[in-house]
VOPAVEX-717704 format. One record per residue: residue in one letter; x, y, z of N, C-alpha, C, O in turn. Coordinates in steps of 0.05 Angstrom, whole numbers. Atoms other than C-alpha are relative to their C-alpha. Layout:
// residues N
{tifi->A&n.px->X&n.py->Y&n.pz->Z&ca.px->X&ca.py->Y&ca.pz->Z&c.px->X&c.py->Y&c.pz->Z&o.px->X&o.py->Y&o.pz->Z}
...
// end
This chain:
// residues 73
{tifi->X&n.px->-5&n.py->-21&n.pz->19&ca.px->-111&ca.py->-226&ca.pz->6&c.px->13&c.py->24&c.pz->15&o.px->8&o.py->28&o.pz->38}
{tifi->X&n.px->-5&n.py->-19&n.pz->-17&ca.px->-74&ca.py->-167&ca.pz->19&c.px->-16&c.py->33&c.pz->-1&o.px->-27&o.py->39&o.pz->-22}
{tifi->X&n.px->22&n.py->-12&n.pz->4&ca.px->-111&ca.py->-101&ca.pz->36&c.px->25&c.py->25&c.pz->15&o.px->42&o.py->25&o.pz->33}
{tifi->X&n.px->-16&n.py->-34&n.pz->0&ca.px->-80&ca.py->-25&ca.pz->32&c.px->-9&c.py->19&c.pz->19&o.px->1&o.py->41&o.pz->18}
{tifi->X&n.px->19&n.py->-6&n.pz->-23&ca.px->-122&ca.py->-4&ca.pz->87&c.px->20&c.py->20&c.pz->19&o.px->24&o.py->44&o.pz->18}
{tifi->X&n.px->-21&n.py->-15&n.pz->-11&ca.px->-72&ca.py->10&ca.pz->133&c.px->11&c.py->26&c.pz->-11&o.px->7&o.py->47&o.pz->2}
{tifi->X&n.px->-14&n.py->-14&n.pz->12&ca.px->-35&ca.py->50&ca.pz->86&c.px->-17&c.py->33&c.pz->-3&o.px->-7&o.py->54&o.pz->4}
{tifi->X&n.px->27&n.py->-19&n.pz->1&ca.px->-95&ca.py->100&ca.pz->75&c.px->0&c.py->15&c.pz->25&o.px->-3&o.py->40&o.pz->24}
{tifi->X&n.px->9&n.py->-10&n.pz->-20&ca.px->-100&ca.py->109&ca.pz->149&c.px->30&c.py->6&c.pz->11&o.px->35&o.py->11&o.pz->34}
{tifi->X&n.px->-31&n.py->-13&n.pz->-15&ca.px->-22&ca.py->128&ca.pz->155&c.px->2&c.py->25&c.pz->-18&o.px->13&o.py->46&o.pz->-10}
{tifi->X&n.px->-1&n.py->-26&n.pz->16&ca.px->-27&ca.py->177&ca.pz->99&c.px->-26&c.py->22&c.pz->5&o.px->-24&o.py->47&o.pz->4}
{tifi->X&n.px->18&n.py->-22&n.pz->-23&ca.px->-93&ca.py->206&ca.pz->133&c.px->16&c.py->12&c.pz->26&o.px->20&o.py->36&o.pz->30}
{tifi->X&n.px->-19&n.py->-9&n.pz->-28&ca.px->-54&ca.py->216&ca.pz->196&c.px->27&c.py->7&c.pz->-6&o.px->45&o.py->-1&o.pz->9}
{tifi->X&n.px->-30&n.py->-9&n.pz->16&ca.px->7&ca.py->245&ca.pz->157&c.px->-11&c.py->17&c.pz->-7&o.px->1&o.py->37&o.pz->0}
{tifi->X&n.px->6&n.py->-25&n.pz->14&ca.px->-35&ca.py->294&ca.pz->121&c.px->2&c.py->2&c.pz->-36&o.px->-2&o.py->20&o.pz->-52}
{tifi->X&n.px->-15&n.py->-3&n.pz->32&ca.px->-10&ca.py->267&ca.pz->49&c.px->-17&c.py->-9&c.pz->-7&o.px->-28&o.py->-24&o.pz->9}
{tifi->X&n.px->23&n.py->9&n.pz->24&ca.px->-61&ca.py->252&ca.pz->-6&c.px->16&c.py->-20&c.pz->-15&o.px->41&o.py->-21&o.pz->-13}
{tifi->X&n.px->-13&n.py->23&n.pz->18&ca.px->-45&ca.py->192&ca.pz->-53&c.px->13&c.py->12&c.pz->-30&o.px->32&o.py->2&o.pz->-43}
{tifi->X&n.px->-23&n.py->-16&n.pz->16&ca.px->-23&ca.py->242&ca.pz->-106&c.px->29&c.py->15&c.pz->10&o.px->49&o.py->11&o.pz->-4}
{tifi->X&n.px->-27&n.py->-3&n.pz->-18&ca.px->35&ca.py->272&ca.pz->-61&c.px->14&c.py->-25&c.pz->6&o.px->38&o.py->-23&o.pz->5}
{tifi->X&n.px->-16&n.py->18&n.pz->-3&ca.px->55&ca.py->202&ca.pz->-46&c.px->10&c.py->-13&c.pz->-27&o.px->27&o.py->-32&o.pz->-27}
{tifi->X&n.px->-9&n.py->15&n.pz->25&ca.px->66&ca.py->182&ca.pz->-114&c.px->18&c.py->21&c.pz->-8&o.px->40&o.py->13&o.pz->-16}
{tifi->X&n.px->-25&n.py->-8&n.pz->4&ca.px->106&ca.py->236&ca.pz->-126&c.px->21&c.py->-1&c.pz->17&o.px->41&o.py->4&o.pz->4}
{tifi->X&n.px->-17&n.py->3&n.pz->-19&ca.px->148&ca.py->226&ca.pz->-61&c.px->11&c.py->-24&c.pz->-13&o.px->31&o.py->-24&o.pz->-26}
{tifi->X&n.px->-22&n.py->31&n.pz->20&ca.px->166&ca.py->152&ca.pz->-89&c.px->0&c.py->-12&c.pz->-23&o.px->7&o.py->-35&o.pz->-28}
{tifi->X&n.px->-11&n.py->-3&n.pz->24&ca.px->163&ca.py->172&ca.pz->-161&c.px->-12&c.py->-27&c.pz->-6&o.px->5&o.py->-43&o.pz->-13}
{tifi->X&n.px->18&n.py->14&n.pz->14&ca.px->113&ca.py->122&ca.pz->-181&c.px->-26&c.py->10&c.pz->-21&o.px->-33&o.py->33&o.pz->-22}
{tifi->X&n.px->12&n.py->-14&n.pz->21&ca.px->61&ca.py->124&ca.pz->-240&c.px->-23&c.py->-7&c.pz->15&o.px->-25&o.py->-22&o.pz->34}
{tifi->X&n.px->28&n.py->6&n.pz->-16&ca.px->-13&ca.py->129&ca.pz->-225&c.px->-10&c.py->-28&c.pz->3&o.px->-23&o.py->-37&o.pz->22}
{tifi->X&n.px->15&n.py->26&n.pz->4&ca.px->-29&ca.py->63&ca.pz->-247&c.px->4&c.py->-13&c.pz->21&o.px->-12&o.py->-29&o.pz->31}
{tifi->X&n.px->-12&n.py->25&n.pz->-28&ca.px->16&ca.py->33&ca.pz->-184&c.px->-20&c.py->10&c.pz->27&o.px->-26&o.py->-7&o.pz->44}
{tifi->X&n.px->18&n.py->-4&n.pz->-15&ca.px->-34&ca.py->86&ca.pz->-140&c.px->-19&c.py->-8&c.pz->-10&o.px->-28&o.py->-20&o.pz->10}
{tifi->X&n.px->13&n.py->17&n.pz->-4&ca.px->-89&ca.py->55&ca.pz->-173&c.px->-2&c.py->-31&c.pz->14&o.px->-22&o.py->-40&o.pz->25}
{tifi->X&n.px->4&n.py->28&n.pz->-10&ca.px->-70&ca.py->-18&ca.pz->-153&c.px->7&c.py->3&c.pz->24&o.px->12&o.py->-19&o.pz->31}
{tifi->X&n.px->0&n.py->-8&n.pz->-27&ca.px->-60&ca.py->8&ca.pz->-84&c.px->-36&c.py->2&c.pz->1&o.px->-50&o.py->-14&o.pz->13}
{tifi->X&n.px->20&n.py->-3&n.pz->-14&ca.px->-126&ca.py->36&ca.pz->-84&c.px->-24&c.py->-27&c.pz->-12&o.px->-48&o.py->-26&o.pz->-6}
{tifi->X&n.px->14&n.py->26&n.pz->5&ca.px->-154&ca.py->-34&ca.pz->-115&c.px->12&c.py->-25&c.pz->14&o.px->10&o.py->-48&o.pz->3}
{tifi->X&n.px->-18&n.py->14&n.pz->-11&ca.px->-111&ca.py->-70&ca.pz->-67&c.px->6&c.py->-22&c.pz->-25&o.px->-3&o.py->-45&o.pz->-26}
{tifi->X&n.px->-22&n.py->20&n.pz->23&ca.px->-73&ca.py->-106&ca.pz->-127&c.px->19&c.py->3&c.pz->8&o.px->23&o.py->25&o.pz->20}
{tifi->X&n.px->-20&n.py->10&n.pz->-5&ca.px->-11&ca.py->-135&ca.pz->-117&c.px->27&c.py->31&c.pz->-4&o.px->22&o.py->45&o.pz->-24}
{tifi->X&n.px->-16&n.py->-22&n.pz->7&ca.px->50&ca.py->-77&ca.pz->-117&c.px->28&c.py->-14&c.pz->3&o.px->28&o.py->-38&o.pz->10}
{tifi->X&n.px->-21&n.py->21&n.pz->-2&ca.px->127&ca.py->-97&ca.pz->-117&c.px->8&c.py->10&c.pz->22&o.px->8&o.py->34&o.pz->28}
{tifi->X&n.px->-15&n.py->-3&n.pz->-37&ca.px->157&ca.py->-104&ca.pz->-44&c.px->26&c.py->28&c.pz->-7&o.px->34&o.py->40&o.pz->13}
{tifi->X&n.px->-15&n.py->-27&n.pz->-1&ca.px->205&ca.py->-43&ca.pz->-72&c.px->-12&c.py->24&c.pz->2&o.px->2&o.py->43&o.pz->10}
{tifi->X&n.px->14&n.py->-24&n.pz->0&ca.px->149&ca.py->10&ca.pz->-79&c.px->-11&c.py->-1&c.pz->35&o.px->-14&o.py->20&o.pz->48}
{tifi->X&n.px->11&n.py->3&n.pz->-30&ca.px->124&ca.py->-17&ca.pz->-5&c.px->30&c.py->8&c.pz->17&o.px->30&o.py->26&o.pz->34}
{tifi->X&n.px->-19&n.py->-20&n.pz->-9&ca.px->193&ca.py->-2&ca.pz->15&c.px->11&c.py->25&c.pz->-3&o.px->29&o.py->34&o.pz->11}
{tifi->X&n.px->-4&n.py->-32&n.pz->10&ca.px->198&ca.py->66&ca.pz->-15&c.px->-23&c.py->17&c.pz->21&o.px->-22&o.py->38&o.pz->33}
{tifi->X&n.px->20&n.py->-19&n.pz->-21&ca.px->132&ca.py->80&ca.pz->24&c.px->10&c.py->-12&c.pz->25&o.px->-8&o.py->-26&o.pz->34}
{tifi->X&n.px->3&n.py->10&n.pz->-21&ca.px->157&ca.py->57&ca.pz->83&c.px->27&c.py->22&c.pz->0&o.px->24&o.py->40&o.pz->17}
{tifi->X&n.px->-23&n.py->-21&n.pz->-2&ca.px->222&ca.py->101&ca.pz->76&c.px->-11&c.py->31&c.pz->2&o.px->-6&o.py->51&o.pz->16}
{tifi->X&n.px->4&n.py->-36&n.pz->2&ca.px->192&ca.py->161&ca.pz->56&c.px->-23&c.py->5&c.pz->26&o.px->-22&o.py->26&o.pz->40}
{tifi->X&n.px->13&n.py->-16&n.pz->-25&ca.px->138&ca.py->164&ca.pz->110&c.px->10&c.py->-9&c.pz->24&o.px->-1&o.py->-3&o.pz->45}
{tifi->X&n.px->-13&n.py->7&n.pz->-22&ca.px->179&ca.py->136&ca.pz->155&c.px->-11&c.py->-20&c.pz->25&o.px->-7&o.py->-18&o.pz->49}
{tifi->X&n.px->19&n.py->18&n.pz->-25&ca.px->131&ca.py->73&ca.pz->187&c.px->18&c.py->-25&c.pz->-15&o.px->39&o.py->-30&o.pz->-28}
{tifi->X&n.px->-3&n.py->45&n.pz->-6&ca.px->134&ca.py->-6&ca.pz->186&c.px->-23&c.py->-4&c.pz->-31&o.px->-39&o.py->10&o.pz->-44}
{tifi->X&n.px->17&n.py->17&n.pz->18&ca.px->104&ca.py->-53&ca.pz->136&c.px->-24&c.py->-9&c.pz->13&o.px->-40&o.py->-20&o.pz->-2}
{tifi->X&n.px->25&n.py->-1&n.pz->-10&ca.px->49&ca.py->-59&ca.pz->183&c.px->-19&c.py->24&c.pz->-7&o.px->-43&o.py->20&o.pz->-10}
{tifi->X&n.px->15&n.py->-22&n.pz->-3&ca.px->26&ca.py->10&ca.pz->178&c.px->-6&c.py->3&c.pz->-38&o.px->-14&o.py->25&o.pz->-47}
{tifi->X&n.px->0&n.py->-1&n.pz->36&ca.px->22&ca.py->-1&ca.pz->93&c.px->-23&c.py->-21&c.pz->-5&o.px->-47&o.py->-19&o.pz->-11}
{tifi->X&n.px->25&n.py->22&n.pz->13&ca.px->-6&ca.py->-65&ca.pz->78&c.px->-10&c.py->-27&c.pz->31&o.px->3&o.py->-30&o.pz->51}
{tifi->X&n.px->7&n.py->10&n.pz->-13&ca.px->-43&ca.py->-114&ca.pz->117&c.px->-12&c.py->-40&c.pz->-16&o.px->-16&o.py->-44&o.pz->-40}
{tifi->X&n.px->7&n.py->30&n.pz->12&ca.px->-65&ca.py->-199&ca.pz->105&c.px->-28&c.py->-2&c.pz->8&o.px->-34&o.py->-1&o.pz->32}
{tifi->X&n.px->21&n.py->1&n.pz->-16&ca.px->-135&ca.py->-206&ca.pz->108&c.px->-10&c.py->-30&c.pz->-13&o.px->-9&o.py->-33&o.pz->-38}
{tifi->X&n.px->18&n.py->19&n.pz->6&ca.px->-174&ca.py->-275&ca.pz->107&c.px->-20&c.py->-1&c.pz->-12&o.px->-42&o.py->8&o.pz->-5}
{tifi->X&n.px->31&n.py->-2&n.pz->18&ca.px->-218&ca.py->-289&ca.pz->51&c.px->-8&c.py->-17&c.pz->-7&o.px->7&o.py->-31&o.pz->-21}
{tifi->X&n.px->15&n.py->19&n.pz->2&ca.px->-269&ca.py->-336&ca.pz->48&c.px->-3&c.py->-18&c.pz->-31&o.px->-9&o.py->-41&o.pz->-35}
{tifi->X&n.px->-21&n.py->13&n.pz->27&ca.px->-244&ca.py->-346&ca.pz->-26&c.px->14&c.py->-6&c.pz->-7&o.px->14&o.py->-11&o.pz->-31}
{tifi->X&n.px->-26&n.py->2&n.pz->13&ca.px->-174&ca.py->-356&ca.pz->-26&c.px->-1&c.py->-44&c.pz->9&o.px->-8&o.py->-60&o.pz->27}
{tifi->X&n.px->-2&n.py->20&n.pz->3&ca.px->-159&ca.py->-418&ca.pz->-51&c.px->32&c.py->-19&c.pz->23&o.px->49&o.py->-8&o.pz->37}
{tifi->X&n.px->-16&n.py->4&n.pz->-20&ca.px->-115&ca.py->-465&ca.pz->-14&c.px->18&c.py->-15&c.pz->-21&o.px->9&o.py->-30&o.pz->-38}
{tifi->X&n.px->-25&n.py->6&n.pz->11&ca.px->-46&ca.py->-480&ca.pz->-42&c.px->6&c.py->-30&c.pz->8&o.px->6&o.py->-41&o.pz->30}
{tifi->X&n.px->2&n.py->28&n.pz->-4&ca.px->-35&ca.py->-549&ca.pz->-61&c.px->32&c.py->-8&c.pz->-16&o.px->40&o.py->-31&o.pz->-17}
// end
């Protein structure tokens, strides 16, 4: 699963709250909700945050192993 974690801890260390970032890349709340529910977002809003604060796709989202994900058959 993927997990927003990261992302949290680059906008702590930036100083920006998750309402300032949604206005920086002009997204609607709902897309910062499924950030802060790690739900799925489209690889263009992860590149908008990655432009505007100026990091890596590491420093956004992260892959974490879960003892539930099914295995692709």
């Amino acid at each position: 699963m993927l997990s927003y974690a990261p992302l949290i801890s680059t906008l702590h260390k930036q100083k920006i709250s998750k309402t300032e970032l949604q206005k920086l890349i002009n997204v609607s709340s709902a897309t910062i909700a499924k950030i802060s529910k790690d739900d799925y977002i489209s690889m263009k809003v992860i590149d908008d945050i990655c432009r505007v604060l100026n990091c890596r796709v590491e420093d956004v989202i992260e892959y974490v192993v879960s003892d539930n994900s099914n295995e692709i058959k």
